[in-house]
PyMOL Python script that loads the backbone (N, CA, C, O; Angstrom):
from pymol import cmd

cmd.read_pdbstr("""\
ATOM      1  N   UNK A   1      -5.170  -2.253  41.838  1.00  0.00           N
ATOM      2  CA  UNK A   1      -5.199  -3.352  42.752  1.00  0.00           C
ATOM      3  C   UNK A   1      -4.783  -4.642  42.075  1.00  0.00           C
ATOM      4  O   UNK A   1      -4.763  -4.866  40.864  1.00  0.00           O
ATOM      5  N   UNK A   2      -4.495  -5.356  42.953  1.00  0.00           N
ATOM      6  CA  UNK A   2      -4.060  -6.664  42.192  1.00  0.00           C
ATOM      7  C   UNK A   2      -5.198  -8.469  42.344  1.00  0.00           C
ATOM      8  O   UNK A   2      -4.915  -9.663  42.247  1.00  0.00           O
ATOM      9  N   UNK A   3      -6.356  -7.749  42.593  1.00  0.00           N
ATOM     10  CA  UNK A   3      -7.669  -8.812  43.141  1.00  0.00           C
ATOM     11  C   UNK A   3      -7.654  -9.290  44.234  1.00  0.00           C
ATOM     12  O   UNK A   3      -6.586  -9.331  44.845  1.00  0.00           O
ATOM     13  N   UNK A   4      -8.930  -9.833  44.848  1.00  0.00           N
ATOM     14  CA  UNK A   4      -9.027 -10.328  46.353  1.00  0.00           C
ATOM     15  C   UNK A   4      -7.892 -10.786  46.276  1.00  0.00           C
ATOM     16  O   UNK A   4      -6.846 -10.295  46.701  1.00  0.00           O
ATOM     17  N   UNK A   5      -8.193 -12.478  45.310  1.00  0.00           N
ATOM     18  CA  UNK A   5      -7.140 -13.522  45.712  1.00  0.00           C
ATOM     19  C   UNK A   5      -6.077 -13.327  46.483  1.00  0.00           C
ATOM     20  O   UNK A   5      -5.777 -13.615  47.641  1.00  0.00           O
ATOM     21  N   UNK A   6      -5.514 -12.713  45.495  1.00  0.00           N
ATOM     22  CA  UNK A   6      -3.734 -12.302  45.553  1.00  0.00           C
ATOM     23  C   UNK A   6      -4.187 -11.170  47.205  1.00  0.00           C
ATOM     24  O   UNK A   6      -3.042 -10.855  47.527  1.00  0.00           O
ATOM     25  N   UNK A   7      -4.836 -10.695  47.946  1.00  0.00           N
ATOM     26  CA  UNK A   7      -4.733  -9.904  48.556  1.00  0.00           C
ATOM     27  C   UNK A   7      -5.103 -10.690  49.899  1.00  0.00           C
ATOM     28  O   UNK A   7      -4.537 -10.532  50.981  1.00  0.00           O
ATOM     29  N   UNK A   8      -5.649 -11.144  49.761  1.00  0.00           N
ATOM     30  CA  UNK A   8      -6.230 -12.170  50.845  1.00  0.00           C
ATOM     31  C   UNK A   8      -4.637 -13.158  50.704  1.00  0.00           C
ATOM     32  O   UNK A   8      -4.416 -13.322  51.904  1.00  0.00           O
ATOM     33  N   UNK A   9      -3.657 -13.754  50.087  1.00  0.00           N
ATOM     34  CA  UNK A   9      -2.800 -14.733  50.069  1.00  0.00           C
ATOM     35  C   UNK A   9      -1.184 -13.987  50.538  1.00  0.00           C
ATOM     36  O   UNK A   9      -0.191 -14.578  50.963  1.00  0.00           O
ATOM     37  N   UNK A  10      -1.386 -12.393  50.259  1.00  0.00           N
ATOM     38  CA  UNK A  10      -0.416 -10.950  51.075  1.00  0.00           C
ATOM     39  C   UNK A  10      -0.574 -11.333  52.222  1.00  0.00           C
ATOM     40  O   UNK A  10       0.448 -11.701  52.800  1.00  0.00           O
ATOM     41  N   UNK A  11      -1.680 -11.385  52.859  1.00  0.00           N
ATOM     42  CA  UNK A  11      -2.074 -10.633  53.952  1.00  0.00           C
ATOM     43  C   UNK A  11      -1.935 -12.518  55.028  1.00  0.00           C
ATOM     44  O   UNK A  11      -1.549 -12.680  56.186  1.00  0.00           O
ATOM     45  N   UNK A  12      -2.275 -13.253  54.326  1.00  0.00           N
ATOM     46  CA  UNK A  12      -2.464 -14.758  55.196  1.00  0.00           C
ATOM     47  C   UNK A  12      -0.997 -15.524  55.015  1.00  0.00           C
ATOM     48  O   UNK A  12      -0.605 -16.401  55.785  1.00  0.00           O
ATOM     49  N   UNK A  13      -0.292 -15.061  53.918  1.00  0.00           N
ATOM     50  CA  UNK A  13       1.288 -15.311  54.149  1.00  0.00           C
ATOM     51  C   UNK A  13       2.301 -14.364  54.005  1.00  0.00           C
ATOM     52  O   UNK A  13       3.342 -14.688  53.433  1.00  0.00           O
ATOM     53  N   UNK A  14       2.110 -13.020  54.529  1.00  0.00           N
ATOM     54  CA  UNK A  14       2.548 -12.028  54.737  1.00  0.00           C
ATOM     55  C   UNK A  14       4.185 -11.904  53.783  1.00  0.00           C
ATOM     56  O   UNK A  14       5.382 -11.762  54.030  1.00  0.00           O
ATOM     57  N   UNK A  15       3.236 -12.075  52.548  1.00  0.00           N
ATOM     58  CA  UNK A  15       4.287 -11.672  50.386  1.00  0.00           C
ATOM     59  C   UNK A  15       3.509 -11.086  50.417  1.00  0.00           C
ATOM     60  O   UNK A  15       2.281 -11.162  50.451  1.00  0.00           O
ATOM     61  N   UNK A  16       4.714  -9.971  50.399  1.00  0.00           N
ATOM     62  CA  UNK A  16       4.201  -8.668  49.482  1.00  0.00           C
ATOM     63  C   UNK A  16       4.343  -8.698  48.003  1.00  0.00           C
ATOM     64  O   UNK A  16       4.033  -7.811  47.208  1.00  0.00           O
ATOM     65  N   UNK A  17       4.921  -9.993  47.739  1.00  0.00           N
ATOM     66  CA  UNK A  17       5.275 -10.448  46.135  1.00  0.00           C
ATOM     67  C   UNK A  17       4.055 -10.130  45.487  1.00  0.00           C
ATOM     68  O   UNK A  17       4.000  -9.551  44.402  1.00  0.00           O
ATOM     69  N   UNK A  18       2.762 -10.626  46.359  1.00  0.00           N
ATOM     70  CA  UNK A  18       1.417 -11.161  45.609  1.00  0.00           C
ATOM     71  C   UNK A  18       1.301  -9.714  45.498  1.00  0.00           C
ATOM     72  O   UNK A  18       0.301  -9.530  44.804  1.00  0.00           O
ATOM     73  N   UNK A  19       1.893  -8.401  45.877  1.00  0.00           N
ATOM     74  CA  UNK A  19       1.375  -7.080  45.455  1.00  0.00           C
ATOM     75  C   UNK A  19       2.322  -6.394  44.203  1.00  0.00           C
ATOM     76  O   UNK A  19       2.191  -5.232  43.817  1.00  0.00           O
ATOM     77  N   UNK A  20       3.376  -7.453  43.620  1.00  0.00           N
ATOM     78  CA  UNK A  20       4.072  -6.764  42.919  1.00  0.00           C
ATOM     79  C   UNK A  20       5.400  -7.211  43.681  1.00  0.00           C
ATOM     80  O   UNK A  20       5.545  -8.114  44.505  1.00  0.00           O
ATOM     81  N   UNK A  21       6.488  -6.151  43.068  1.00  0.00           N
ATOM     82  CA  UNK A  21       7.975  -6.485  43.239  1.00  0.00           C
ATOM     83  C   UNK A  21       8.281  -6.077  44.952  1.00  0.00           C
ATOM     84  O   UNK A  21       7.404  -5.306  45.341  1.00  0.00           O
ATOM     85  N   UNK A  22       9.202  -6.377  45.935  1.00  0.00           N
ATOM     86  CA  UNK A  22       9.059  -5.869  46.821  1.00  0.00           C
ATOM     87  C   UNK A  22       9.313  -6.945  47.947  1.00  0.00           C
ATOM     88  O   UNK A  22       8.922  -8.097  47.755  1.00  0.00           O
ATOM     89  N   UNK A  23      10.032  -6.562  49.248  1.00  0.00           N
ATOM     90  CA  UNK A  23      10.158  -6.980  50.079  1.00  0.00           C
ATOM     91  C   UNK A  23       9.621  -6.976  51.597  1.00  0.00           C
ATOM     92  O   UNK A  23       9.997  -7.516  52.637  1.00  0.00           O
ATOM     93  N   UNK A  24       8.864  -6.358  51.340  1.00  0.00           N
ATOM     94  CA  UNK A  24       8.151  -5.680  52.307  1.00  0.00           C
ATOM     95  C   UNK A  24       7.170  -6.167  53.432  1.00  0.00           C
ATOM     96  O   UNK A  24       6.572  -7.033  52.793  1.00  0.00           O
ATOM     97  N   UNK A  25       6.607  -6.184  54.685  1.00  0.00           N
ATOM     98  CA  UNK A  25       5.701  -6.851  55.491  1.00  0.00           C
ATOM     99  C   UNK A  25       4.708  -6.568  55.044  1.00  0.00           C
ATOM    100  O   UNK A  25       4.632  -5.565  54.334  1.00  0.00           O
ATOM    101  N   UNK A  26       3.489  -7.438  55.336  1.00  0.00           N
ATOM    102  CA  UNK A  26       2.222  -7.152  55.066  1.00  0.00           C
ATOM    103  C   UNK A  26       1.335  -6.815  56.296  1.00  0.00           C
ATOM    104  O   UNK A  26       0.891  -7.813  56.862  1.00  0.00           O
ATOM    105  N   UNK A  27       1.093  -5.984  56.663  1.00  0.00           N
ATOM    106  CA  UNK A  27       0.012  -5.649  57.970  1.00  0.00           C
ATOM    107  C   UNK A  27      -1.292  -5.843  57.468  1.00  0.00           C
ATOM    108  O   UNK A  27      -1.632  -6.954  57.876  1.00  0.00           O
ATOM    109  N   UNK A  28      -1.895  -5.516  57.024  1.00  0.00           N
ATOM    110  CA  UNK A  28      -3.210  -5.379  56.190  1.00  0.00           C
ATOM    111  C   UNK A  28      -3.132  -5.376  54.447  1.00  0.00           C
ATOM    112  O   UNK A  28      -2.273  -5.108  53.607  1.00  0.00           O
ATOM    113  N   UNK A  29      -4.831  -5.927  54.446  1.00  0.00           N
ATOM    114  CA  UNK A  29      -4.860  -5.542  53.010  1.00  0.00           C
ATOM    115  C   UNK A  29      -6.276  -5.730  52.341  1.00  0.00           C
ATOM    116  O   UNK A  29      -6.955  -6.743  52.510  1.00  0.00           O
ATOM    117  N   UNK A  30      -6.580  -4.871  51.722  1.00  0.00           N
ATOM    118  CA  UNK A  30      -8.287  -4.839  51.937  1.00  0.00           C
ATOM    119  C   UNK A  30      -8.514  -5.809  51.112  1.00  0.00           C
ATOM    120  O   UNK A  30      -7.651  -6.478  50.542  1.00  0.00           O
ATOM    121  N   UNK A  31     -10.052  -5.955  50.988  1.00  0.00           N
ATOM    122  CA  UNK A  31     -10.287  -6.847  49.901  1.00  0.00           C
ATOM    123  C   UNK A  31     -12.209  -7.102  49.808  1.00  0.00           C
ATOM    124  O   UNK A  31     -13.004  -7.060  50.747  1.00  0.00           O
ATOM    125  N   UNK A  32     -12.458  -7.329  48.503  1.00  0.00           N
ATOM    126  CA  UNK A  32     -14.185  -7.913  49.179  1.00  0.00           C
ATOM    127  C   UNK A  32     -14.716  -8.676  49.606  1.00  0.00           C
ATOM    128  O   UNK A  32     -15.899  -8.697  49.947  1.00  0.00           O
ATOM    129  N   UNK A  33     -13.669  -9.722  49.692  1.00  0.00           N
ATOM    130  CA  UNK A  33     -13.748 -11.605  49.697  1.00  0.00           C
ATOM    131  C   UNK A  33     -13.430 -11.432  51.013  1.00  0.00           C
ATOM    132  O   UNK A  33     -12.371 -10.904  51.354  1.00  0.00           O
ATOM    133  N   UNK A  34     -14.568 -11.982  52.080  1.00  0.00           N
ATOM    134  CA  UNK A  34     -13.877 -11.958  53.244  1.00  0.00           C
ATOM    135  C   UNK A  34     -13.276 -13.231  53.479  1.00  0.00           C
ATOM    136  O   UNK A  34     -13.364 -14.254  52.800  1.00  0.00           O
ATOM    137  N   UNK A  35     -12.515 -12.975  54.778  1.00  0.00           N
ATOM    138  CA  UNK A  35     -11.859 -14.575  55.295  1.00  0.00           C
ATOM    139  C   UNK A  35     -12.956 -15.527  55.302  1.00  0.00           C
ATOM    140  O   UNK A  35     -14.115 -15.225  55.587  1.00  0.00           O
ATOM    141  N   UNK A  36     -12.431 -17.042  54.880  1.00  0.00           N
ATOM    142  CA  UNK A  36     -13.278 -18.120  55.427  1.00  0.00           C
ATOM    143  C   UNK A  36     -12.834 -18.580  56.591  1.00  0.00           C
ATOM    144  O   UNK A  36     -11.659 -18.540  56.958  1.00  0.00           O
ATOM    145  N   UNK A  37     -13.898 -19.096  57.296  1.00  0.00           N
ATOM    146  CA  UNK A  37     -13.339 -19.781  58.381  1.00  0.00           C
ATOM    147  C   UNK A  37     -12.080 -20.784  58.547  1.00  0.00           C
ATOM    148  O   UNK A  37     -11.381 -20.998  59.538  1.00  0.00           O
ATOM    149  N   UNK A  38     -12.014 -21.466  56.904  1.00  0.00           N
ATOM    150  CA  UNK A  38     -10.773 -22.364  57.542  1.00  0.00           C
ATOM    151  C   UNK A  38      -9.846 -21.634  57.063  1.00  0.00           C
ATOM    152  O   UNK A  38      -8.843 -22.296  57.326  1.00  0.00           O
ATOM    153  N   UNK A  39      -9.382 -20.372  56.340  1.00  0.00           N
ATOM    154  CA  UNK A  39      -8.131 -19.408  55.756  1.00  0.00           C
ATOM    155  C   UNK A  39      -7.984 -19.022  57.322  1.00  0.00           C
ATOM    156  O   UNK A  39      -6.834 -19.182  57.729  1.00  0.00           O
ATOM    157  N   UNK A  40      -9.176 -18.406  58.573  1.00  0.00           N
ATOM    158  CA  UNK A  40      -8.996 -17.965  59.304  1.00  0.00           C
ATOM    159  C   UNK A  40      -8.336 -19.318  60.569  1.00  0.00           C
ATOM    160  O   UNK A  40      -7.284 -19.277  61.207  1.00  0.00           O
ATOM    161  N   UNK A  41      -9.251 -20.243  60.573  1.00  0.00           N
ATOM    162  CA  UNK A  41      -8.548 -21.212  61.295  1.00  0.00           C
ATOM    163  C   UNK A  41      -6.904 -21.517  61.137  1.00  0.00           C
ATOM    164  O   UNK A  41      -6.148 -21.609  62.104  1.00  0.00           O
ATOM    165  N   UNK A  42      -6.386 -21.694  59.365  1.00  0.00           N
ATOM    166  CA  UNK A  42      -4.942 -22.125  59.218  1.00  0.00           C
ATOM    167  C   UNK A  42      -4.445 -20.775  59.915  1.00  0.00           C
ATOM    168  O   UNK A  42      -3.531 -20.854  60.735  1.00  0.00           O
ATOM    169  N   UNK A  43      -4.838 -19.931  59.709  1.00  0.00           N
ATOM    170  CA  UNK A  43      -3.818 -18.400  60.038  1.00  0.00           C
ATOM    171  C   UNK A  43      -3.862 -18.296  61.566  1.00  0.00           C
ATOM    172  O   UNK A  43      -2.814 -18.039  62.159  1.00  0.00           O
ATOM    173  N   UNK A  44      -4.719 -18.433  62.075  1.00  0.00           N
ATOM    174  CA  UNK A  44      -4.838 -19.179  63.712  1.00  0.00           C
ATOM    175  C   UNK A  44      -3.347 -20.194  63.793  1.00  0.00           C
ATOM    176  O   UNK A  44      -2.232 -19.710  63.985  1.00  0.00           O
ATOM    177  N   UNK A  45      -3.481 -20.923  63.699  1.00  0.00           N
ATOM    178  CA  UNK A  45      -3.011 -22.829  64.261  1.00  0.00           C
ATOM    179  C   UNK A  45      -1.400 -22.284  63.378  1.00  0.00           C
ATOM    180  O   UNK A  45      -0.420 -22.513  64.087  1.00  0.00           O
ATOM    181  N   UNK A  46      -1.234 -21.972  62.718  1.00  0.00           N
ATOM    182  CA  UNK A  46       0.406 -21.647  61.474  1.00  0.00           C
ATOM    183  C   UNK A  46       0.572 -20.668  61.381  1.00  0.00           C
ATOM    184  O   UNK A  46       1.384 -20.656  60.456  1.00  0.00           O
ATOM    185  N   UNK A  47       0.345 -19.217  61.784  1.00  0.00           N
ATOM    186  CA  UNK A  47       0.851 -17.898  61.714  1.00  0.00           C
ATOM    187  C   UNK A  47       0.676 -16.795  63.082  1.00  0.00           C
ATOM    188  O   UNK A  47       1.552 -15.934  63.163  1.00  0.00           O
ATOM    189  N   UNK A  48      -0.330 -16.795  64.061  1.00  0.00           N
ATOM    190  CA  UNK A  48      -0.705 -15.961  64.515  1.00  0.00           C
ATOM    191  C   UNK A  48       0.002 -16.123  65.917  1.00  0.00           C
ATOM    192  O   UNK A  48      -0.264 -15.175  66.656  1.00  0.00           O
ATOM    193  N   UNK A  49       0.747 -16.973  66.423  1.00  0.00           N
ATOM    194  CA  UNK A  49       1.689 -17.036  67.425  1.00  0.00           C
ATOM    195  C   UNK A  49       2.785 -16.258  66.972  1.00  0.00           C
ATOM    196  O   UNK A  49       3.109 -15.304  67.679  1.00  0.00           O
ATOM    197  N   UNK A  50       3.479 -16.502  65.831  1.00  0.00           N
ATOM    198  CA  UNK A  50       4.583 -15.288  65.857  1.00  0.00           C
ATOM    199  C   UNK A  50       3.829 -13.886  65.273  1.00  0.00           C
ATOM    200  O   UNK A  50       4.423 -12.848  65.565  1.00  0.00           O
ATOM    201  N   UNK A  51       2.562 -13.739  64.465  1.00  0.00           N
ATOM    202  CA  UNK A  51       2.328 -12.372  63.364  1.00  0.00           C
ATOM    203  C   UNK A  51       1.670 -12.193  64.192  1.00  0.00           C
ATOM    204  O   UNK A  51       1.676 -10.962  64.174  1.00  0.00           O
ATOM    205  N   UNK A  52       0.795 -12.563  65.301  1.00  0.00           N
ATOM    206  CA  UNK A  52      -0.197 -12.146  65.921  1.00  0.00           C
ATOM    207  C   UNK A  52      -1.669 -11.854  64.984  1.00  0.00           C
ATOM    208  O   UNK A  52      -1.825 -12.261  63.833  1.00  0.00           O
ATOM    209  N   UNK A  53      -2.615 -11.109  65.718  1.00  0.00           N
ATOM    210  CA  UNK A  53      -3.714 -10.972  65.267  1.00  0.00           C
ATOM    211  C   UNK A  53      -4.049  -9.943  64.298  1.00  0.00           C
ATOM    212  O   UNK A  53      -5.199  -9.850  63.868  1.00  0.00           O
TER     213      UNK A  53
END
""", "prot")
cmd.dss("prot")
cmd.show_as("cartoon", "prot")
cmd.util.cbc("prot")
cmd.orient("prot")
């Protein structure tokens, strides 16, 4: 694995960089660190109209 951080920062700006080399979408990505409310608010208000939920 490559740590929350980097997995939680895949998944909320959908780089697959933060997983290594690669171009790839990010759908999911586990982690132990859950969302905070304001990672979840920005991903609301700046991503989730075009990536959805």
């Amino acid at each position: 694995g490559v740590g929350s951080g980097k997995g939680k920062l895949a998944f909320l700006n959908n780089d697959y960089s933060q997983f290594g080399t690669g171009t790839k979408n990010v759908h999911w990505a586990g982690s132990d660190s859950k969302l905070t409310s304001t990672e979840l608010s920005t991903y609301a208000s700046t991503k989730q109209a075009a990536w959805g939920k």
